[in-house]
C-alpha positions in Angstrom: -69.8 3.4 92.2 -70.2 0.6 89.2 -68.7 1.6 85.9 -71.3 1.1 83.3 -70.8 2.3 79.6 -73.9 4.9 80.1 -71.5 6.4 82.8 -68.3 7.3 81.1 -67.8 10.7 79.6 -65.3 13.0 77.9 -62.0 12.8 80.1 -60.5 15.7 81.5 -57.1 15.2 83.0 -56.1 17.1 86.5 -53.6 19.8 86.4 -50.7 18.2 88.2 -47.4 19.5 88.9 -45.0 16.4 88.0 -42.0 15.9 90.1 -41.9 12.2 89.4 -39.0 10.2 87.6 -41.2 11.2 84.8 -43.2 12.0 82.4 -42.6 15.6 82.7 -44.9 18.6 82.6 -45.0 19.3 79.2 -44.3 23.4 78.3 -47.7 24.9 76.2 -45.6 25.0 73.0 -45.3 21.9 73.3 -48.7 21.0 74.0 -50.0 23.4 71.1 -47.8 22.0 68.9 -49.3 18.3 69.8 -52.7 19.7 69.0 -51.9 20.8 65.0 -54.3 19.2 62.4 -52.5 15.7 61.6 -51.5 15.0 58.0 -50.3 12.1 56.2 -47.0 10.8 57.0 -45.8 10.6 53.4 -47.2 14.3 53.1 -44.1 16.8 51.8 -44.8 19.0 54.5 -44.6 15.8 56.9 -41.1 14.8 55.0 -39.5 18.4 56.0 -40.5 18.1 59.1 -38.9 14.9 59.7 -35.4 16.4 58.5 -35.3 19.0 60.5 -36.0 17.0 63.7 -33.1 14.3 62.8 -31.1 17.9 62.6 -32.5 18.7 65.8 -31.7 15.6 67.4 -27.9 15.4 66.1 -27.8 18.6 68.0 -29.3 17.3 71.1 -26.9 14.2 71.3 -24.0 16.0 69.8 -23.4 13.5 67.0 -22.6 14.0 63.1 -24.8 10.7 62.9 -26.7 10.2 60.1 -28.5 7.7 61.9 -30.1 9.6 64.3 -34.4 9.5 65.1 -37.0 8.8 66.9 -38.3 5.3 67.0 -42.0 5.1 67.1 -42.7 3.7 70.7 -41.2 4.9 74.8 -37.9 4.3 75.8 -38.1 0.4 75.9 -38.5 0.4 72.1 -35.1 1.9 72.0 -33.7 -0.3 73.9 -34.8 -3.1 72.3 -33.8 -1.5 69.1 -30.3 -1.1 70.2 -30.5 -4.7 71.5 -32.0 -6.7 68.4 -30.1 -4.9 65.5 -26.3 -5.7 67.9 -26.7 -8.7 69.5 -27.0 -12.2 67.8 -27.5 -15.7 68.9 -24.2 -16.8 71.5 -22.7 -13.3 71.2 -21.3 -12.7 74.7 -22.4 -9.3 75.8 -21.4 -7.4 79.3 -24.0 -5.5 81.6 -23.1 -2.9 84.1 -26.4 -3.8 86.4 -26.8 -0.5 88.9 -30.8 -0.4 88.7 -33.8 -1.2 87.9 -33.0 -0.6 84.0 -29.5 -2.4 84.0 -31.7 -5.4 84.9 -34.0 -5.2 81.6 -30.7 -4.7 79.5 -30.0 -8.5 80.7 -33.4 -9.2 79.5 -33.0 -7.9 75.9 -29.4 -9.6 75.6 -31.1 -13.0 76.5 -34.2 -12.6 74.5 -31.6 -12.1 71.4 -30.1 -15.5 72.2 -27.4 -13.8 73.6 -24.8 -14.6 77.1 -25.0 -11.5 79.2 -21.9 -11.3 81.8 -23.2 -9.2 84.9 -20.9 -6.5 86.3 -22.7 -5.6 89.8 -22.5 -2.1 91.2 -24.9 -1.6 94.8 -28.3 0.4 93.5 -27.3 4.2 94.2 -23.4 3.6 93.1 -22.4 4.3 89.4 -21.1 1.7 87.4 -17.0 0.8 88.5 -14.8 0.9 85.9 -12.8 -1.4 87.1 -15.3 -3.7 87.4 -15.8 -3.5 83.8 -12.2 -3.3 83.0 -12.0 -6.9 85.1 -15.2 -8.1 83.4 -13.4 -7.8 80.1 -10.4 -9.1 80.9 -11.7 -12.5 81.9 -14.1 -12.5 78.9 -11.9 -11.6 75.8 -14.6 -12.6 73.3 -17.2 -9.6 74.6 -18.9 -8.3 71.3 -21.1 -5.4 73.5 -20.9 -3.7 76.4 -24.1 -1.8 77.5 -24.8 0.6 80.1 -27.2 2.9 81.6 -25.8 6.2 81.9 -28.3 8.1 84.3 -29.9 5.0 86.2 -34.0 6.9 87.0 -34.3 4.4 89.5 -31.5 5.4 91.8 -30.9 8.8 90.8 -27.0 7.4 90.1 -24.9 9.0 87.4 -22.2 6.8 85.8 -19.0 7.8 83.9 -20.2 7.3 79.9 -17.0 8.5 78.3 -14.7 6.1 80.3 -16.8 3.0 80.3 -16.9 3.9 76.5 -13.2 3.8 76.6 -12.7 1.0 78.1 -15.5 -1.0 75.9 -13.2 0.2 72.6 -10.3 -0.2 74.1 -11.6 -4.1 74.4 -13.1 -4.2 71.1 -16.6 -3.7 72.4 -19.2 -1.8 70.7 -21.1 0.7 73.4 -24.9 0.6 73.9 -26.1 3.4 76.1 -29.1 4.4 78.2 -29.6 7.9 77.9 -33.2 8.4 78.7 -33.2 10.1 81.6 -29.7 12.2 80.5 -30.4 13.1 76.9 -31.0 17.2 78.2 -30.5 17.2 81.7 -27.1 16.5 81.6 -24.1 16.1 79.5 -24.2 13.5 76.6 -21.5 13.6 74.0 -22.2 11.0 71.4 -19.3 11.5 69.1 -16.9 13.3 71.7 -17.3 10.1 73.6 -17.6 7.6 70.7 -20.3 6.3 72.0 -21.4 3.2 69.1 -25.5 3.1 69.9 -27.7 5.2 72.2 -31.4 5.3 73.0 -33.2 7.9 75.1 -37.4 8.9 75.7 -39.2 12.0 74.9 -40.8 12.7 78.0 -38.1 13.1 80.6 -35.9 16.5 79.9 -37.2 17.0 76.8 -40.6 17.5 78.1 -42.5 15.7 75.4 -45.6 13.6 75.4 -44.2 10.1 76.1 -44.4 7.5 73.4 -40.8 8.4 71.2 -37.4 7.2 71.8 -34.5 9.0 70.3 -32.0 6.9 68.9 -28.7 7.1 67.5 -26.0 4.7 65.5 -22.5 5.4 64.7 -20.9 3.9 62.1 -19.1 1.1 63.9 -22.8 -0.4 65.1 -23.8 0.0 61.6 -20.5 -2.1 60.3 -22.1 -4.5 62.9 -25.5 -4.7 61.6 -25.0 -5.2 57.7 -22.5 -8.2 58.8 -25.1 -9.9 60.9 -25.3 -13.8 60.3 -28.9 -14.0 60.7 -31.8 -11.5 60.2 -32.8 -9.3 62.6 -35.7 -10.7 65.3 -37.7 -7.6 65.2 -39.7 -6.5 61.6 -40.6 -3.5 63.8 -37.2 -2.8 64.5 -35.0 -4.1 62.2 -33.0 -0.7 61.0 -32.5 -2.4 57.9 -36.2 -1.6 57.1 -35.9 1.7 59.3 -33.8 3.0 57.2 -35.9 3.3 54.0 -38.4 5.3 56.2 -36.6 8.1 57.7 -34.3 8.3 54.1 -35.0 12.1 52.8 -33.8 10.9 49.1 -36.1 7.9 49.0 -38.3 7.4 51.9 -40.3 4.1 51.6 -43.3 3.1 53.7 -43.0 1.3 56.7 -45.0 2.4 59.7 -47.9 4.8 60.1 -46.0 7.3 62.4 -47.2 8.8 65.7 -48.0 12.0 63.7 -48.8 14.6 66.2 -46.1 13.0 68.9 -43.9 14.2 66.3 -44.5 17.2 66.1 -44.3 17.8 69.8 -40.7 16.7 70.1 -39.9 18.7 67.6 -40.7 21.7 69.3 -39.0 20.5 72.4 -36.4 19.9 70.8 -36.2 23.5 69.0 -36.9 24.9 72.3 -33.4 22.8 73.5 -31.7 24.7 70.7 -33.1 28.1 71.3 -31.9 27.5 75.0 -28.9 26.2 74.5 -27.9 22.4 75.4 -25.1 23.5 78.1 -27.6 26.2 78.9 -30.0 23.5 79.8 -27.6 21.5 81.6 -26.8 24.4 84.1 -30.5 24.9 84.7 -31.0 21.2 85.5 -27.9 21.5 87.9 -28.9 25.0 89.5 -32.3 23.9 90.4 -30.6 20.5 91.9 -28.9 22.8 94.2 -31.3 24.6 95.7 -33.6 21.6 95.6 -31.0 19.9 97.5 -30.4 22.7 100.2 -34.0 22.2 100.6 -34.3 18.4 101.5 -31.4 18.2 103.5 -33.4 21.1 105.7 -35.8 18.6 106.2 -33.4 15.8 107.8 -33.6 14.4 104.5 -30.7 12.2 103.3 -29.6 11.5 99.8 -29.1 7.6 98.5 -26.2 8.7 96.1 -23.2 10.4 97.3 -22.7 13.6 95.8 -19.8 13.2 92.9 -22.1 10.6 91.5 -25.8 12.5 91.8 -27.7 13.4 89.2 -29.7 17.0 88.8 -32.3 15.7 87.3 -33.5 12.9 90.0 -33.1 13.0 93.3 -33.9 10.0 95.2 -34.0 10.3 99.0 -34.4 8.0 102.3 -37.9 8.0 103.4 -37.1 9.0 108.0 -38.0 6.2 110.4 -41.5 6.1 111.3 -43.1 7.7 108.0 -45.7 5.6 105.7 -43.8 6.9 102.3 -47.5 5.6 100.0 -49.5 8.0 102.3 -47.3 11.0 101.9 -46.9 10.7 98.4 -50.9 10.3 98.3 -51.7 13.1 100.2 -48.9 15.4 98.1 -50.9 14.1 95.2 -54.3 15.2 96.9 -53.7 18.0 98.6 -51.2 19.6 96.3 -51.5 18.0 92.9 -47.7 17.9 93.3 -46.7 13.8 92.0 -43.3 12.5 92.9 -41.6 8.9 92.6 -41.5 5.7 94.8 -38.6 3.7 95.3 -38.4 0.4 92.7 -37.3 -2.8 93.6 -35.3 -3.3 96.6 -35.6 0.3 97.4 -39.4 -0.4 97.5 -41.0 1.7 100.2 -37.4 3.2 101.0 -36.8 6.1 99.0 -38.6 8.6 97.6 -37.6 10.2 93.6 -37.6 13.9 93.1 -37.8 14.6 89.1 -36.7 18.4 88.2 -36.9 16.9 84.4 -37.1 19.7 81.3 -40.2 22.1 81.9 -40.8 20.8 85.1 -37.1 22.0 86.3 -38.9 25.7 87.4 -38.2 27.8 90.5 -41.7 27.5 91.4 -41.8 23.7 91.5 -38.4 23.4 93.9 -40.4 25.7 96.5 -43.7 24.3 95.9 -42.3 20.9 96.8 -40.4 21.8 99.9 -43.1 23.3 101.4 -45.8 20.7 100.3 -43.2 18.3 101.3 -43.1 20.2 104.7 -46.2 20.4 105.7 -47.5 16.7 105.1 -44.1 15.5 107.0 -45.5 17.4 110.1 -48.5 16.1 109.7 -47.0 12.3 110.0 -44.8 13.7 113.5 -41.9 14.7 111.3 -39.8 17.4 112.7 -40.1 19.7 109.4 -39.1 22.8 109.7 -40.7 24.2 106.2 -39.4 27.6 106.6 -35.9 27.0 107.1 -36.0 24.7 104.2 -37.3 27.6 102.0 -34.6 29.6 103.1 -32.1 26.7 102.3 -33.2 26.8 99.0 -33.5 30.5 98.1 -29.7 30.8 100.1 -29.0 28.5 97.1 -30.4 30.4 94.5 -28.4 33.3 95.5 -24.9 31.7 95.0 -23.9 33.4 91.6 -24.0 30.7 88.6 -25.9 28.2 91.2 
């Protein structure tokens, strides 16, 4: 059928079930809370609004920062915003590359002018400290060493708090991915001392996508009003940034994403009313049983298990099984969407989200026995019933 203007009508979206490396289904707070009249985003009532989310984020990364919001735009906005306002033309900064998303870090640092040193780690490994502590050794004048801590395209968990360490120790500052952690698992900005982090709104948070939460401690800030040169980004410079989120004198600068807004602030104050280590053992209990589940099936994990994370589980697709045609047919049959495999794991793995709302009882058993039935269909020896029982054995282990 030609698409002619005369043809297209209002849009009404499919109920899905998302199991994906996200976005994540989206709790109906949430979505009532995206659907408020909009007002102006120099409105008092706007303004109030905007404090108490920075509250609710310091919360949500554990930090005292006054730094601390959501930049208008996804999780690459972060990133970039953590990139442009730290790195200047010839500073010498060190990647940890485990993933898709240690590869675009190299891509900020040499859009800012800067030398990014590579520390390689296999995709499905976490980041070596030794590596780093190596990496630093043999390049003394590092300014920055940047990270991702939960790498979505592997499913890999890395050790934050001692590649933190070991960035101080070396006179680094730290710039952290957290956009796949911030909720699902533990993050402890100033436990950790962790200089710059950026994270997305629609992983474990469960909020629309299009908001990155940021935060700045005091040694990136130190950084940034010593800069030689001005910042490369008007967008992002957090010079100008500043002004806008300042509750004593908030200057224009942006129209904000009004409504998003609202929306991650309920997520957010549903966090709180949970409880953040709360909503870590959720994300870990439903890994378990989710777990128990796949390996029923025959189905083997790319990460070992010490370096796993709850939140995204990324498998090997068995011998003999077209991966596009059983995610399609999931999709289809079951309105159940999960992840394909990125880059060299391409057509190798698939990714299991249990991300914020979507991290439910019924989604673990929905998706072993969808998952069940469309690998019998392809020949796969699936037995779908004792991978049920695999997973409700799980949920029966006290504190699982």
């Amino acid at each position: 059928m030609t698409l002619t203007l005369d043809s297209i009508q209002s849009f009404h979206a499919p109920r899905r079930v998302l199991m994906g490396p996200g976005p994540s289904d989206m709790h109906p707070r949430v979505l009532t809370a995206l659907g408020q009249p909009v007002i102006g985003h120099l409105d008092p009532a706007f303004a109030g609004m905007m404090e108490e989310l920075k509250l609710l984020l310091r919360y949500a990364f554990q930090t005292e920062n006054a730094l601390t919001f959501p930049v208008s735009g996804p999780g690459s906005v972060g990133m970039e915003t953590c990139f442009v306002n730290l790195v200047e033309p010839g500073d010498k900064v060190i990647v940890c590359r485990n993933g898709v998303f240690g590869g675009r870090m190299i891509e900020n640092v040499e859009r800012c002018g800067g030398v990014a040193v590579v520390v390689e780690d296999a995709w499905g490994e976490a980041v070596d400290p030794q590596k780093l502590e190596d990496a630093l050794k043999a390049h003394p004048d590092a300014k920055v060493v940047a990270f991702v801590q939960a790498e979505t395209s592997t499913g890999a968990l890395s050790d934050a708090q001692t590649l933190i360490e070991i960035a101080h120790r070396h006179g680094c500052l730290s710039i952290v991915d957290a956009v796949t952690s911030l909720g699902g698992n533990p993050l402890r900005v100033d436990a950790w001392g962790a200089d710059a982090v950026y994270s997305g709104s629609q992983k474990c948070l469960s909020c629309t996508p299009g908001l990155s939460p940021v935060t700045f401690g005091e040694r990136a800030l130190e950084r940034l009003k010593n800069r030689k040169q001005k910042v490369q980004s008007w967008f992002m410079d957090l010079n100008l940034v500043l002004g806008y989120w300042d509750a004593a004198k908030r200057t224009y600068h942006h129209t904000a994403p009004i409504n998003s807004l609202y929306a991650l602030h309920e997520s957010l104050l549903m966090l709180k009313e949970e409880g953040l280590e709360q909503a870590w053992a959720r994300h870990q209990r439903h890994h378990l049983a989710l777990r128990a589940g796949l390996e029923a099936l025959g189905l083997g994990f790319v990460v070992k298990e010490e370096a796993r994370l709850p939140q995204l589980n990324a498998v090997h697709v068995p011998a003999g099984i077209d991966e596009a045609l059983v995610r399609r047919r999931l999709l289809e049959q079951f309105n159940l969407e999960i992840g394909a495999g990125l880059g060299p794991l391409a057509g190798k793995i698939w990714r299991f989200g249990l991300m914020g709302h979507s991290c439910r009882e019924e989604n673990v058993l929905l998706c072993l026995d969808a998952l069940a039935r469309t690998l019998a269909e392809q020949g796969h020896p699936a037995d779908g019933a004792k991978s049920l029982q695999a997973a409700r054995a799980a949920y029966a282990v006290p504190n699982a």
